[in-house]
C-alpha positions in Angstrom: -13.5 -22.7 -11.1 -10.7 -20.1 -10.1 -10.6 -19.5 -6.3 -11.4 -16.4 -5.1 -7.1 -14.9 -4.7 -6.4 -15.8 -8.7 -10.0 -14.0 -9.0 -8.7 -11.1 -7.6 -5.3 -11.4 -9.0 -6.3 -11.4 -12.5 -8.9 -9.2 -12.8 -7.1 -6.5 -11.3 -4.2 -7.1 -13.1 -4.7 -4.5 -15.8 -5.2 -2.1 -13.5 -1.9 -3.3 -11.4 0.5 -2.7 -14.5 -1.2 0.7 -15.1 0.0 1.8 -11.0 3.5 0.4 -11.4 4.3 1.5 -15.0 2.9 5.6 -14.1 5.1 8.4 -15.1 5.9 9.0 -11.8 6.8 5.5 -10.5 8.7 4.9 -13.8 10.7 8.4 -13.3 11.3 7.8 -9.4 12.6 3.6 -10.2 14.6 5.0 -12.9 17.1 7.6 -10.3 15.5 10.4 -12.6 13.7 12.1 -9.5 15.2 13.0 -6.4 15.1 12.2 -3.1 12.0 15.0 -2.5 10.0 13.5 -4.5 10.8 9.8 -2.7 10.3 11.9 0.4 6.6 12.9 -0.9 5.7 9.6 -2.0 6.7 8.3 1.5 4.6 11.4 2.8 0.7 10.1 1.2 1.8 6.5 1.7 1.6 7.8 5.8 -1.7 9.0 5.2 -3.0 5.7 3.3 -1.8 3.5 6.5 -2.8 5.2 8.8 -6.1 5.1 7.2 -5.4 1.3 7.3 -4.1 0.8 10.6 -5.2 3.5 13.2 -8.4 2.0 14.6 -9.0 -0.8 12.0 -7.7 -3.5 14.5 -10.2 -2.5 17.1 -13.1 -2.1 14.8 -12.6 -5.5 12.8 -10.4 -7.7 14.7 -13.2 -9.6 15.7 -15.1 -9.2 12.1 -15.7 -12.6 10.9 -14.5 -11.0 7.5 -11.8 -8.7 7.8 -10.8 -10.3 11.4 -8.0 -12.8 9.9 -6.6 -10.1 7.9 -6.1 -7.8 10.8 -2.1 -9.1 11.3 0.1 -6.7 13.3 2.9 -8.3 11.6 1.6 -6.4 9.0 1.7 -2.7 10.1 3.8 0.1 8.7 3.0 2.9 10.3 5.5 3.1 12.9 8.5 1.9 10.1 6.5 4.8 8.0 7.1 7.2 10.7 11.1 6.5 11.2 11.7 7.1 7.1 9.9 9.7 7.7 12.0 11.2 10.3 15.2 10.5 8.4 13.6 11.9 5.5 12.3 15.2 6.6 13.5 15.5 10.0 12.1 15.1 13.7 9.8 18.1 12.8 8.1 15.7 10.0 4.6 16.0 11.0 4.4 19.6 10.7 5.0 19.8 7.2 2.6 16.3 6.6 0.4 17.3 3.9 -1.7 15.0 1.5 -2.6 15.3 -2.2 -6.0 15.4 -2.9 -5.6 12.3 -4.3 -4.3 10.7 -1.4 -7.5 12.2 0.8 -9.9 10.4 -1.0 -7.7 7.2 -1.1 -7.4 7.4 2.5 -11.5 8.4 4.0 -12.2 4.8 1.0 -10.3 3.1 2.6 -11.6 4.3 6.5 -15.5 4.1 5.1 -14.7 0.8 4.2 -13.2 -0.2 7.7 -16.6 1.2 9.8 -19.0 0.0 6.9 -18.2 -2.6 5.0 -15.4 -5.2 6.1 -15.1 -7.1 3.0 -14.4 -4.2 1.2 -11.6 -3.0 3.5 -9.9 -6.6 2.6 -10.1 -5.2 -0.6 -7.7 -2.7 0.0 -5.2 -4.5 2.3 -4.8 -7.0 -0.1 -4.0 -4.5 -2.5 -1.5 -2.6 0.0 0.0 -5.4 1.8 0.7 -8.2 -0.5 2.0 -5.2 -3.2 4.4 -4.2 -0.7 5.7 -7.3 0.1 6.6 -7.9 -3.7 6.9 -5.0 -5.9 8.0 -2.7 -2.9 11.6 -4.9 -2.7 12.2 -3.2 -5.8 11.4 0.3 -4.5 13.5 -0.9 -1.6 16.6 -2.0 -4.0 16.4 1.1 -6.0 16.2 3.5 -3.4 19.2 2.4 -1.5 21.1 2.4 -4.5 20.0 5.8 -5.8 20.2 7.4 -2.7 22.5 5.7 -0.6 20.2 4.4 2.3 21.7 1.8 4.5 20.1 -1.5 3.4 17.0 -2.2 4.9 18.2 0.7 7.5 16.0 4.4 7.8 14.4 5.4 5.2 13.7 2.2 3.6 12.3 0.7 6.5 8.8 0.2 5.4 10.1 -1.9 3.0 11.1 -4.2 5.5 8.8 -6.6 7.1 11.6 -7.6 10.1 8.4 -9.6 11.5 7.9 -11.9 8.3 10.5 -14.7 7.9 9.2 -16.1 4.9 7.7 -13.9 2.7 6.4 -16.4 0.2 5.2 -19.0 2.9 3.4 -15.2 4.3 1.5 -14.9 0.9 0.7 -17.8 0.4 -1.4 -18.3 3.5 -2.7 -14.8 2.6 -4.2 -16.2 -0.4 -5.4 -19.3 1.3 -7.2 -16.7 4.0 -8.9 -15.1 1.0 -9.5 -18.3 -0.5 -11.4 -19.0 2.7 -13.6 -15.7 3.0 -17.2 -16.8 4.1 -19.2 -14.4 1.4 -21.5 -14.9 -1.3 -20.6 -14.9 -5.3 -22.0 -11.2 -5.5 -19.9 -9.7 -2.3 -16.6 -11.7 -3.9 -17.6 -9.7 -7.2 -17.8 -6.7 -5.1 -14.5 -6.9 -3.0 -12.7 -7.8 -7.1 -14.6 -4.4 -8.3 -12.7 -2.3 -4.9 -9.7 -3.9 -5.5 -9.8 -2.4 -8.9 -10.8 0.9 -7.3 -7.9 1.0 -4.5 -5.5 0.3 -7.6 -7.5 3.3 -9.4 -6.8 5.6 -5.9 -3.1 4.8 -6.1 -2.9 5.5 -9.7 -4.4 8.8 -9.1 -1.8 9.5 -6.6 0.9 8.6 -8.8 -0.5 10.7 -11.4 -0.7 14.0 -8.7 2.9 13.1 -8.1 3.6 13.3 -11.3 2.8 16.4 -11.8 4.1 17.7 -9.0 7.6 16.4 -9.7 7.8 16.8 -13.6 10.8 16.0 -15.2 12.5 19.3 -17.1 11.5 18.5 -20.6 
């Protein structure tokens, strides 16, 4: 029988191509967008962890379920709020708004921290361990595109300075999920939200999109 992280892994994997292959993503990786629209991803990625970090440590940390998963090592709010800064300025939080998209993304991902911890896993699986991967290739294309210093501002929440060994970091991950005390119907439940976290981001992707069309 599969253990519960290649559960998770594969039956969200469908949904996991769909996010990284959108329009938008595609575009942005490709240098066919500029920096704004960079700039505006970075923007509703702010709202999505802060969703994920402000207040999650104190209401789960000692959640037998979502407690081993709080990991400050982790956070990227405060590298969020530096590329931000270098993005848009010192004035960046004036001009903070969120898709709609990104609002419901963000108050899932807060109902599931005060109501149900395994679900919040859910999502910081689907954050986390994505940004550890996939985002060294956002990382890699953005300084080249746009001439960020490497691993400097504006690609700093790429960088996880507190995380020697990524692959040694995952891999406990997965053992950490392996080890999640919950029934076959909850595990069935937290697979079903990680499809539905990879749905949200999708959905931002797709608002993206269409705010930052190519000229046909």
């Amino acid at each position: 029988m599969d253990s519960f992280s290649t559960l998770i892994r594969t039956a969200s994997h469908e949904q996991h191509v769909e996010a990284e292959t959108s329009t938008f993503m595609s575009d942005l990786l490709g240098g066919r967008l500029g920096v704004a629209a960079y700039a505006r991803y970075t923007e509703q990625l702010w709202f999505v962890y802060d969703a994920l970090e402000s207040g999650a440590a104190g209401l789960l940390a000692s959640d037998p379920v979502a407690g081993p998963f709080v990991r400050p090592e982790l956070y990227r709010l405060a590298a969020l709020e530096r590329d931000l800064a270098h993005l848009r300025g010192a004035g960046w939080r004036t001009g903070l708004t969120a898709l709609p998209a990104t609002e419901e993304y963000a108050a899932r991902v807060r109902e599931c921290a005060e109501r149900w911890p395994a679900g919040y896993v859910a999502h910081h699986y689907t954050r986390y361990l994505g940004d550890l991967s996939g985002g060294q290739i956002i990382r890699d294309r953005a300084e080249r595109t746009w001439g960020f210093e490497r691993r400097g501002d504006g690609v700093r929440f790429y960088v996880f300075e507190d995380i020697a060994n990524p692959a040694a970091f995952k891999r406990g991950y997965r053992e950490l999920l392996d080890a999640v005390d919950a029934d076959d119907l909850e595990k069935q439940r937290v697979v079903a939200e990680c499809k539905r976290a990879f749905a949200l981001n999708t959905a931002v992707f797709r608002e993206l999109g269409e705010e930052f069309p190519l000229s046909a």
